[in-house]
LUMLO-834262 format. One record per residue (C-alpha): residue in three letters; z, y, x. Coordinates in steps of 0.05 Angstrom, whole numbers, padded with zeros to 5 digits, always signed. Each point is the difference from the previous one (the first is absolute). Example, Ala and Ser with C-alpha at 12.3 -4.5 7.8 and 13.67 -1.06 7.14 Angstrom:
<sites>
ALA+00156-00090+00246;SER-00013+00069+00027;
</sites>
This chain:
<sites>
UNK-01346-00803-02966;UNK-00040+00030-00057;UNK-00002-00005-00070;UNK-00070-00013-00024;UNK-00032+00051-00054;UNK-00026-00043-00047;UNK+00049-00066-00008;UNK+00059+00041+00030;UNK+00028-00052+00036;UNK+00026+00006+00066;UNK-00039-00017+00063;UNK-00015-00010+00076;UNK-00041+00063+00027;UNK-00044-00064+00024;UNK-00018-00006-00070;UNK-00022+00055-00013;UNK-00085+00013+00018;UNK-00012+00064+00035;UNK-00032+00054-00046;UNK-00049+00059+00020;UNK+00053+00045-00005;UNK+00068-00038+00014;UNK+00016-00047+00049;UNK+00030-00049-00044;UNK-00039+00002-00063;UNK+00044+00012-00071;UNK-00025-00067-00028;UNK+00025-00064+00032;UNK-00051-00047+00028;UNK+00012-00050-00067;UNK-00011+00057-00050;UNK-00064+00024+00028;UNK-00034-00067+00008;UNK+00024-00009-00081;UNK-00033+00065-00012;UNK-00063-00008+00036;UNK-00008-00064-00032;UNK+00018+00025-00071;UNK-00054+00057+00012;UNK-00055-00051+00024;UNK+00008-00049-00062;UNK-00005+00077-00039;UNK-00062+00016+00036;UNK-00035-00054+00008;UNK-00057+00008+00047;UNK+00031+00055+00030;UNK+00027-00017+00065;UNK+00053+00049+00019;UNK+00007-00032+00071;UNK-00062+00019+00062;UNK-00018-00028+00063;UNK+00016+00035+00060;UNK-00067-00002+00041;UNK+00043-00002+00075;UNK+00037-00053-00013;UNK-00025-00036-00062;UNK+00058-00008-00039;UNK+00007+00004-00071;UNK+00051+00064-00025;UNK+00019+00040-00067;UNK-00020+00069+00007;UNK+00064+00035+00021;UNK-00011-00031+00069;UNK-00069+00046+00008;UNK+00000+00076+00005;UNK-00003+00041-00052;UNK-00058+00040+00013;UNK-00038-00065+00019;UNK-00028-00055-00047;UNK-00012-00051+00047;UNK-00001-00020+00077;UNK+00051-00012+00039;UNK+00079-00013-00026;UNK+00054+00044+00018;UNK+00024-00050+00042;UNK-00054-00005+00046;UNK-00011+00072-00003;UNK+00071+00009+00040;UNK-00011-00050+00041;UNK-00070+00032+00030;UNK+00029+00076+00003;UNK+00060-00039+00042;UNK-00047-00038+00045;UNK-00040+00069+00009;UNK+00054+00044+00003;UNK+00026-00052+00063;UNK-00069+00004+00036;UNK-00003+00075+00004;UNK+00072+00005+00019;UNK-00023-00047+00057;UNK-00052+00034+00022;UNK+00005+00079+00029;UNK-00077+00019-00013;UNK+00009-00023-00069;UNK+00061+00025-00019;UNK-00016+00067+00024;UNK-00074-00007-00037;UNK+00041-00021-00059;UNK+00049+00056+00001;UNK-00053+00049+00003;UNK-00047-00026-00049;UNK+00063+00002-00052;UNK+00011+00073+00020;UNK-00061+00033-00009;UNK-00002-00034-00064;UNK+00061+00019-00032;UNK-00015+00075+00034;UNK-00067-00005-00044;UNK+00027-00023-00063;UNK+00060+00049+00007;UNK-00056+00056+00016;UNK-00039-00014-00064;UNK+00062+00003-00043;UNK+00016+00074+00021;UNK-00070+00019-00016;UNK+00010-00025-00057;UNK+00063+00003-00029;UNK+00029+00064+00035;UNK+00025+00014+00071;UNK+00073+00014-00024;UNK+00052-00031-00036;UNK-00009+00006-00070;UNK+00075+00014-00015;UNK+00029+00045+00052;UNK-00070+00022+00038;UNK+00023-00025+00060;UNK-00060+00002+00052;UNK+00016-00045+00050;UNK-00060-00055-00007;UNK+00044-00057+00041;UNK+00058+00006-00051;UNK-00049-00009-00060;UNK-00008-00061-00046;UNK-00040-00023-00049;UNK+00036-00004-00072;UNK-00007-00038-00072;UNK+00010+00059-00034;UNK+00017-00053-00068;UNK+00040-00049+00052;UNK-00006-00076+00012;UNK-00027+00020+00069;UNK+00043-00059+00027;UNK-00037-00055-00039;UNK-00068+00035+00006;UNK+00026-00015+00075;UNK+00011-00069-00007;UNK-00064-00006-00046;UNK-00054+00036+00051;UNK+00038-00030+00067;UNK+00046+00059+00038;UNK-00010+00064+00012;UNK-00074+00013+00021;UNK-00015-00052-00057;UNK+00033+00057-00046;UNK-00056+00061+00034;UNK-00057-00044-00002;UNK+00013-00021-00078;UNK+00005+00077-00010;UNK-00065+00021+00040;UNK-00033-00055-00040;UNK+00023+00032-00063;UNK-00028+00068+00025;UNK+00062+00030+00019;UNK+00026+00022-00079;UNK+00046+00058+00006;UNK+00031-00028-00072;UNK+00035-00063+00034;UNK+00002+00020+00070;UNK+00037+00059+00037;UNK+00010+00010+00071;UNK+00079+00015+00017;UNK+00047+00013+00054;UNK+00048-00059+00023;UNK+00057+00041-00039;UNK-00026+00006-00064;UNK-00035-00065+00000;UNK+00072-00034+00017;UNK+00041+00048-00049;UNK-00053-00020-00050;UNK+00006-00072+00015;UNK+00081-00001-00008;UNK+00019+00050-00055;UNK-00069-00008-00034;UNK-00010+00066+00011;UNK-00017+00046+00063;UNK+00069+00039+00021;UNK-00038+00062-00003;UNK-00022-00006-00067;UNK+00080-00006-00016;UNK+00018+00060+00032;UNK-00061+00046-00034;UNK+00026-00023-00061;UNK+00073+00024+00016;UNK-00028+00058+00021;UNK-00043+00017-00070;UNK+00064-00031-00034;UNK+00045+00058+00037;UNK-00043+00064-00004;UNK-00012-00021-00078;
</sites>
């Protein structure tokens, strides 16, 4: 059971429409078909709903990606990376093609962001390259995540922005978790007690 966002009435997870971020969107089903009618008699001539080109049928927007304007639905999206995902599982050559291919790709994105955003962690100056990640330095890294698609998604969107030093920063799994928790890096806490002490 969930209680709906918008007419906060309590409901069926069933009726709820998935969301790009949630499982169970925070509008019931009712509530956004209201809206999405409401907005089209607003805007008329402005469709807010698109085709999905795989499979044909007729969606609002929050069912695409993001980054995309058109093609294919979310939906049908899943359902190919599934179907793929199954055929190179089945099949050795592939899988080991596959593997490899993802590899050497991550190694070469990962390579280009110590060239260009240091070879350390920005924090602590921990060296170790295979402890390093790549930071927001203003946060919302998780739903620049969810926006560009994982990981990778979050090194190519940077290496298409050139790399800036001003919103990126390359840091070691400790700081980049102590950051993510407390909001701050733990050693940045304990320089500060330090200054605070010798004052």
């Amino acid at each position: 059971m969930k209680t709906c966002g918008r007419c906060k009435i309590i409901k069926d997870l069933e009726g709820f429409p998935p969301s790009a971020r949630l499982r169970n969107g925070a509008w019931c089903r009712s509530c956004h078909s209201t809206y999405s009618k409401d907005w089209e008699r607003r805007n008329p001539g402005r469709s807010i709903k698109k085709v999905c080109t795989k499979c044909g049928t007729l969606k609002g927007p929050k069912r695409f990606p993001v980054r995309r304007q058109g093609g294919w639905c979310t939906d049908c999206r899943r359902s190919y990376a599934r179907e793929r995902g199954r055929a190179i599982a089945a099949d050795p050559i592939r899988k080991a093609l596959h593997e490899i291919s993802n590899n050497s790709c991550k190694a070469a994105l990962r390579a280009q962001a110590f060239r260009n955003l240091g070879r350390a962690c920005a924090c602590c100056g921990q060296p170790r390259q295979w402890s390093l990640e790549l930071d927001h330095i203003e946060g919302g890294g998780t739903k620049h995540r969810h926006e560009v698609g994982g990981g990778l998604g979050v090194y190519r969107a940077a290496r298409r922005e050139s790399w800036p030093k001003s919103k990126y920063q390359m840091l070691c799994s400790t700081c980049n978790r102590g950051k993510w928790r407390n909001g701050v890096c733990p050693h940045v806490d304990e320089r500060f007690a330090e200054r605070m002490l010798s004052a």
